[in-house]
One Martini backbone bead per residue (centre of mass of N, CA, C, O) as a GRO file, in nm:
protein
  218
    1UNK     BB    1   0.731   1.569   0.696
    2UNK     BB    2   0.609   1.671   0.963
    3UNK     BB    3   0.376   1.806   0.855
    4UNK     BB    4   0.265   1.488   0.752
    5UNK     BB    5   0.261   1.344   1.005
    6UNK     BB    6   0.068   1.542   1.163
    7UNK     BB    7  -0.176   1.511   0.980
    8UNK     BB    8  -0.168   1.198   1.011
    9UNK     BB    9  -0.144   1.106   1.329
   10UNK     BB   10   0.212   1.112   1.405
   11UNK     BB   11   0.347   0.984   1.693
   12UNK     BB   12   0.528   0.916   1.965
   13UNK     BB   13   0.584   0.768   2.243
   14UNK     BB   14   0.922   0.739   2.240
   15UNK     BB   15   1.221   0.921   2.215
   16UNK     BB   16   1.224   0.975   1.913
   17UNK     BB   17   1.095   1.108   1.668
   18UNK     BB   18   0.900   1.016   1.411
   19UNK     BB   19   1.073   1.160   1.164
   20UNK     BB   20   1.333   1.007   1.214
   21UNK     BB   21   1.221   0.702   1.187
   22UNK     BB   22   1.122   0.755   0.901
   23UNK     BB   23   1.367   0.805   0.754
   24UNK     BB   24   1.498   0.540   0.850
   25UNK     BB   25   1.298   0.359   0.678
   26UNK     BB   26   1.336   0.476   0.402
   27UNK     BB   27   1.655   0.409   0.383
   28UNK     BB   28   1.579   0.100   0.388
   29UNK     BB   29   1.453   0.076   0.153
   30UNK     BB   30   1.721   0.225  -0.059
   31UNK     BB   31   1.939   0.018   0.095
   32UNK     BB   32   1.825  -0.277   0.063
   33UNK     BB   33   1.823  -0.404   0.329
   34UNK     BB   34   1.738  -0.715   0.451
   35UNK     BB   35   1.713  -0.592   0.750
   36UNK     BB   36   1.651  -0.418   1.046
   37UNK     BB   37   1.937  -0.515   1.201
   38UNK     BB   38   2.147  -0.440   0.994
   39UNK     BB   39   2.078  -0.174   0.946
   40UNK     BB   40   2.102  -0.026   1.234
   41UNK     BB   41   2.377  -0.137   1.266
   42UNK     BB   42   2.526   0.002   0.979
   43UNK     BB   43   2.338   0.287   0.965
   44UNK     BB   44   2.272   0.412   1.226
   45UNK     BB   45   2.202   0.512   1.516
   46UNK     BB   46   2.171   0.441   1.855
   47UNK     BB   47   1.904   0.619   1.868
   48UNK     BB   48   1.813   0.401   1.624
   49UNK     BB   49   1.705   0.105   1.655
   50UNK     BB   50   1.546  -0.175   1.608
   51UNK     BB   51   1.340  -0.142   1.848
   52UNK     BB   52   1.215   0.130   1.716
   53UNK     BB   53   1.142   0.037   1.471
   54UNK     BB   54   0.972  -0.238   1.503
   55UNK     BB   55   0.787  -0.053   1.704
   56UNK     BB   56   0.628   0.116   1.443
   57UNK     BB   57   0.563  -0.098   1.289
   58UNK     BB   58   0.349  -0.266   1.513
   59UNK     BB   59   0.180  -0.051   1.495
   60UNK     BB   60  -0.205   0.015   1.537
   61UNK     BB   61  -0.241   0.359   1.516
   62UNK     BB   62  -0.103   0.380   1.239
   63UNK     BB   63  -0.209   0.587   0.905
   64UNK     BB   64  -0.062   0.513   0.631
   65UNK     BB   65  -0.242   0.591   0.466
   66UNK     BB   66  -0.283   0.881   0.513
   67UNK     BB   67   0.043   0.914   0.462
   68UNK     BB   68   0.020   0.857   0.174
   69UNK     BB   69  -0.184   1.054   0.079
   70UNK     BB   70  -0.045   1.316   0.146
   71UNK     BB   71   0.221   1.263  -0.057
   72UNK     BB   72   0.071   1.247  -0.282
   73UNK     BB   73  -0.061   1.468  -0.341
   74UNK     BB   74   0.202   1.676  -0.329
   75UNK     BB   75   0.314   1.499  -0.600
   76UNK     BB   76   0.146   1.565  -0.777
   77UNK     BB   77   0.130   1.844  -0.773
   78UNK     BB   78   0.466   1.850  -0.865
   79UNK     BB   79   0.404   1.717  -1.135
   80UNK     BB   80   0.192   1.734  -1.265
   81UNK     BB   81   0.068   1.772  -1.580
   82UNK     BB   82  -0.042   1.878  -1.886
   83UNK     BB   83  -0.291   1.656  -1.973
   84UNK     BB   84  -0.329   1.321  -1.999
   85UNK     BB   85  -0.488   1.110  -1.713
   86UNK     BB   86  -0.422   0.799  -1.522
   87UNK     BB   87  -0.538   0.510  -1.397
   88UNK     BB   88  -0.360   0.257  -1.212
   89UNK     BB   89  -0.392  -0.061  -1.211
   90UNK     BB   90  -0.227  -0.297  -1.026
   91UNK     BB   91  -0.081  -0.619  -0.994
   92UNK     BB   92   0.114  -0.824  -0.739
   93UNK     BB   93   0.374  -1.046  -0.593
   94UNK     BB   94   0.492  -1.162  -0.274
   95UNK     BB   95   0.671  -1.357  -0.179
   96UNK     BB   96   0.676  -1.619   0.087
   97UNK     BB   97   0.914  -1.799   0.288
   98UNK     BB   98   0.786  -2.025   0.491
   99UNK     BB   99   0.635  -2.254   0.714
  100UNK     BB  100   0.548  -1.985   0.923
  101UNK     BB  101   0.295  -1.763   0.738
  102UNK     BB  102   0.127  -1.511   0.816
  103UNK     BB  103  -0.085  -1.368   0.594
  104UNK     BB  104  -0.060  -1.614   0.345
  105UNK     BB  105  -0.144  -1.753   0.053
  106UNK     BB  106  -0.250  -1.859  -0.288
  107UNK     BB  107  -0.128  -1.753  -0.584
  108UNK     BB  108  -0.128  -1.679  -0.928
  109UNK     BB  109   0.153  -1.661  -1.154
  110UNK     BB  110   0.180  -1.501  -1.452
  111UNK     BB  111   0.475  -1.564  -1.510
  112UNK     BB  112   0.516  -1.847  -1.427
  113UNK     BB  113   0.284  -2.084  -1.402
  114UNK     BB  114   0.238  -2.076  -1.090
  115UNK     BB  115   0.173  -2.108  -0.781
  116UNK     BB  116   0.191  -1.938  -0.447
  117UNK     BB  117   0.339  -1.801  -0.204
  118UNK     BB  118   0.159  -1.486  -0.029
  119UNK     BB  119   0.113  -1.206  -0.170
  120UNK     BB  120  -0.113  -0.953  -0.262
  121UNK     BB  121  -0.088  -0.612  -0.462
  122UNK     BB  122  -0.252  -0.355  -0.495
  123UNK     BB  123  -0.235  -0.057  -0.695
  124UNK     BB  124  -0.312   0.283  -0.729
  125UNK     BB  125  -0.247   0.546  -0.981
  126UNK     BB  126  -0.056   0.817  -1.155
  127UNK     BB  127  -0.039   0.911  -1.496
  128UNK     BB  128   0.176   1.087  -1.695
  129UNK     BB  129   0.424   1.286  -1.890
  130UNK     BB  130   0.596   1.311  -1.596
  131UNK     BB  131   0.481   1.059  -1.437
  132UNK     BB  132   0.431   0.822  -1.144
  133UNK     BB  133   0.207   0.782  -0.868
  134UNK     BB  134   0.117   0.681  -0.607
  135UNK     BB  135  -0.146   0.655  -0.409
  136UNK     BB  136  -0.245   0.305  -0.345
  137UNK     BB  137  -0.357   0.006  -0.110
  138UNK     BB  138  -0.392  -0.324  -0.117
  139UNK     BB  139  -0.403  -0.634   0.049
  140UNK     BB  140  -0.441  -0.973  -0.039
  141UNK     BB  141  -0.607  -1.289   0.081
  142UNK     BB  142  -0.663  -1.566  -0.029
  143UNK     BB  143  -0.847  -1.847   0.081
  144UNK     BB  144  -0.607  -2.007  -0.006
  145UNK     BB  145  -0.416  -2.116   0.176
  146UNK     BB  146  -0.461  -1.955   0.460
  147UNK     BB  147  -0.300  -1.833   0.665
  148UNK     BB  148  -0.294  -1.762   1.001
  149UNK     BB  149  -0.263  -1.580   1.275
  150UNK     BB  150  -0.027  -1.598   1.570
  151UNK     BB  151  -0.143  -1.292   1.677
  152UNK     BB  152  -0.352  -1.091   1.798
  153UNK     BB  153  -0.483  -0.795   1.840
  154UNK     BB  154  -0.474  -0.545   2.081
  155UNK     BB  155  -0.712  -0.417   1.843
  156UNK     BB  156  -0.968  -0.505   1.687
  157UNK     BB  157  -1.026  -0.168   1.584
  158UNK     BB  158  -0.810  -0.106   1.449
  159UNK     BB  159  -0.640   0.002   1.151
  160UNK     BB  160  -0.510  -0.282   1.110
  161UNK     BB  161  -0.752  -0.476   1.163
  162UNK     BB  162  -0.904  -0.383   0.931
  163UNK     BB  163  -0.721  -0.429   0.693
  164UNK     BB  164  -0.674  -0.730   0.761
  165UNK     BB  165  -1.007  -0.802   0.711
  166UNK     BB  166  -1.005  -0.664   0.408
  167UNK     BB  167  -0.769  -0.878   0.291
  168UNK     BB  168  -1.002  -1.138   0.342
  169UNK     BB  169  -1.304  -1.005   0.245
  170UNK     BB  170  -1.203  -0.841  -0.041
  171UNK     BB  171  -1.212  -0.805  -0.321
  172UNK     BB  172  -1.045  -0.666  -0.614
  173UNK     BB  173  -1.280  -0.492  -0.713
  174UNK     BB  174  -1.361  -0.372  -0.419
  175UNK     BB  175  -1.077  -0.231  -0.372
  176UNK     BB  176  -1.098  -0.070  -0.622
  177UNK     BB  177  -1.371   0.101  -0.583
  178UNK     BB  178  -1.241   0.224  -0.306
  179UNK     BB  179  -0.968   0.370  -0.421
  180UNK     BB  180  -1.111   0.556  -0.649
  181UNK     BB  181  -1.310   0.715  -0.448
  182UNK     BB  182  -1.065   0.802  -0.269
  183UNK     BB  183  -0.905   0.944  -0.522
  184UNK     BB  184  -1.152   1.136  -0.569
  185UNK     BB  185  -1.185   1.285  -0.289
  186UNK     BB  186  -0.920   1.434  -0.279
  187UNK     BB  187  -0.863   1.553  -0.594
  188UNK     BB  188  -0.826   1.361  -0.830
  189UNK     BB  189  -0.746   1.379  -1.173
  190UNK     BB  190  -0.891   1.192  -1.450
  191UNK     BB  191  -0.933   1.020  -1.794
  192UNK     BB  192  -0.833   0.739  -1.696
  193UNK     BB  193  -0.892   0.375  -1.703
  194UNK     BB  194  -0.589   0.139  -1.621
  195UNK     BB  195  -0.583  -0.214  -1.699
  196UNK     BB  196  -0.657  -0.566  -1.693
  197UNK     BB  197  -0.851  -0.761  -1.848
  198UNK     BB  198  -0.974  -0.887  -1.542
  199UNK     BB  199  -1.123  -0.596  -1.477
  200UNK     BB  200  -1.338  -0.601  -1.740
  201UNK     BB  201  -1.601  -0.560  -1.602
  202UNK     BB  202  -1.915  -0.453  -1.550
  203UNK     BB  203  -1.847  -0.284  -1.312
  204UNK     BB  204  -1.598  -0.143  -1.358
  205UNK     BB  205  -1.723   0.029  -1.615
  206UNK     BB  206  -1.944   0.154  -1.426
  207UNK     BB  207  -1.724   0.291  -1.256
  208UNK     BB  208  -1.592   0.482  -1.500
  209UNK     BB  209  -1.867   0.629  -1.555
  210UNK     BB  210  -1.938   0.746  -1.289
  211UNK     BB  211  -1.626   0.903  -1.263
  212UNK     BB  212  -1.538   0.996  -1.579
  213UNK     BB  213  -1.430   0.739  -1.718
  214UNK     BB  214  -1.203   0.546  -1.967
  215UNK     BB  215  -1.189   0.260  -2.032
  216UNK     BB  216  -0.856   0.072  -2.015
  217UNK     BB  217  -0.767  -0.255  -2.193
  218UNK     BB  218  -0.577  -0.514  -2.350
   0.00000   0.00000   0.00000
């Protein structure tokens, strides 16, 4: 993990290295629990509290992408077997509850039958008969009643700033045809584009046979 992060250009800024923080981050996620001040309060050690976590989480200089890439390519490496192989997209719709909620906006929820507040999350994989990878994500952010920040970024340039441009002006299939396109610059191989039939677009079709992908859709 210290190689991958150190590849992905994850510095510390102060205290704690930032493998320990990230390791920290992830049993976070592991241990489900509510919030990052009850985690750091009865999981973590003191040199460790919330502030150095919620510090981490709001650099806008760290490039998650770039680290989950890297993660992503080891592990595809280590599980991937022979045999066909698919890119799979996705979305899902991640609510969101409160009156003052910056960054969500109104998406329809097809498992509901009813608008929410939230984000919407598109995710792009590799399947094949040995297990499921994550890629890539990008968020996605409607139109329609969409929250504005209530602070502006502190690096209009940042990569933080840049993500959060893409998911406010970038439609949902040009999102798929970059994330596409870059897991397929890093050595990612697969033989089928699977989607739901919302992606069955001429634009997508036409990206899958560019690819020298199969597209299927339900």
């Amino acid at each position: 993990m210290k190689t991958l992060l150190s590849r992905a250009g994850f510095k510390k800024r102060s205290g704690a290295p930032i493998h320990e923080v990230m390791y920290a981050l992830v049993l976070w996620v592991w241990l489900a629990k509510e919030s990052i001040a009850m985690f750091a309060r009865d999981s973590v050690q003191s040199s460790l509290g919330k502030d150095v976590l919620y510090d981490t989480l709001n650099r806008e200089d760290l490039n998650w992408r770039r680290c989950h890439s890297h993660i992503a390519q080891k592990a595809v490496r280590a599980l991937m077997s022979a045999g066909p192989k698919a890119l799979v997209l996705d979305d899902s719709i991640q609510q969101r509850f409160g009156k003052k909620m910056p960054g969500v906006s109104s998406h329809f929820d097809h498992t509901t039958g009813r608008h929410v507040m939230g984000q919407q999350v598109l995710t792009l994989g590799l399947s094949c008969e040995a297990g499921f990878v994550p890629l890539d994500s990008e968020l996605y952010i409607s139109q329609t009643r969409a929250q504005p920040l209530t602070q502006a970024f502190q690096d209009g340039c940042s990569i933080v700033a840049k993500r959060c441009a893409s998911a406010q002006q970038q439609t949902k299939p040009e999102m798929a045809k970059t994330m596409i396109h870059r897991a397929l610059r890093t050595g990612i191989e697969a033989d089928y584009l699977l989607a739901d039939a919302w992606f069955g677009s001429k634009a997508m079709i036409r990206l899958s046979q560019e690819a020298s992908l199969v597209a299927v859709t339900p």
